[in-house]
C-alpha positions in Angstrom: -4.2 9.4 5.2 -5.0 9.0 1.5 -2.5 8.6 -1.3 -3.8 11.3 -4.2 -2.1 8.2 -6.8 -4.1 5.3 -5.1 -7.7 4.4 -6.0 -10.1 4.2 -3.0 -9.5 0.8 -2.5 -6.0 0.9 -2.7 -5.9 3.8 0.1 -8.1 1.3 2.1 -5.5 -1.2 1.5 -2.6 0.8 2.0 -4.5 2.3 5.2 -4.8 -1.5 6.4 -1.5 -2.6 5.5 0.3 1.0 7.1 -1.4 -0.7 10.5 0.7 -3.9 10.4 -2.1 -5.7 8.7 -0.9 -9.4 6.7 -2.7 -9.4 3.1 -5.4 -12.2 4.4 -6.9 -9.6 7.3 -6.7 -6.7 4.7 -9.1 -9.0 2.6 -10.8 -10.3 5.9 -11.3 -6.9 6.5 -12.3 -5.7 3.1 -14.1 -8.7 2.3 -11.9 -9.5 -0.5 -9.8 -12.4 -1.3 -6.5 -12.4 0.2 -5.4 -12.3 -4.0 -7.1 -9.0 -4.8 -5.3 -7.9 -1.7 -2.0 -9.0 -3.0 -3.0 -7.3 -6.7 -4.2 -4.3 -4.9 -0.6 -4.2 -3.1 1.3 -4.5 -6.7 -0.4 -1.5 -7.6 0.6 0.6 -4.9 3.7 -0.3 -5.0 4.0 0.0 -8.6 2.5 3.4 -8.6 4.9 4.3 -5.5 7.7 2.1 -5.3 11.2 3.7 -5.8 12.7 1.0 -8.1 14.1 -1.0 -5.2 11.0 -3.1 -4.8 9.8 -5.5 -7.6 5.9 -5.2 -8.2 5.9 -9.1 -8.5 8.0 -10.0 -5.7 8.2 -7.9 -2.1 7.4 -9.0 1.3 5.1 -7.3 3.7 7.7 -5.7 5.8 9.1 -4.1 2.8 6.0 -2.8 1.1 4.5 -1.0 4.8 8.4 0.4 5.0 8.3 1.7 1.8 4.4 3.4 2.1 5.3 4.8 5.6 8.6 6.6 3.8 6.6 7.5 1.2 3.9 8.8 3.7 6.4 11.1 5.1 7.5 12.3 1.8 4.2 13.5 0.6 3.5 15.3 4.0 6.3 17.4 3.4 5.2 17.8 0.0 2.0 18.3 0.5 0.8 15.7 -1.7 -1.2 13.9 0.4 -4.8 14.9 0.2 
């Protein structure tokens, strides 16, 4: 699945986190620090989020819910490339 907003790396992230991954094995498996993770997930979720999530504070649960409804509306959309 890749998100036609997110930069490659932030589809690899979102990819990694849409499988239940915590930001320390996304930069495990990334090979990145488990920061750039975190300022790679600000960015999605700034580019994404729907106002209910702040870019500076979310947990884990909450960004993957919000990417996996945002997943399903780009599928209907047809946004997802």
């Amino acid at each position: 699945m890749i998100f036609s907003k997110l930069t490659p790396r932030e589809n690899k992230v979102a990819a990694l986190l849409l499988e239940g991954k915590t930001n320390k094995e996304i930069g495990n498996a990334l090979n990145i620090t488990e920061s750039t993770a975190k300022f790679h997930m600000r960015n999605i979720i700034a580019k994404y989020g729907d106002g209910e999530f702040q870019p500076t504070f979310y947990t884990r649960m909450s960004a993957r819910n919000a990417l996996a409804k945002l997943a399903g509306t780009l599928i209907e959309n047809e946004e997802i490339i």
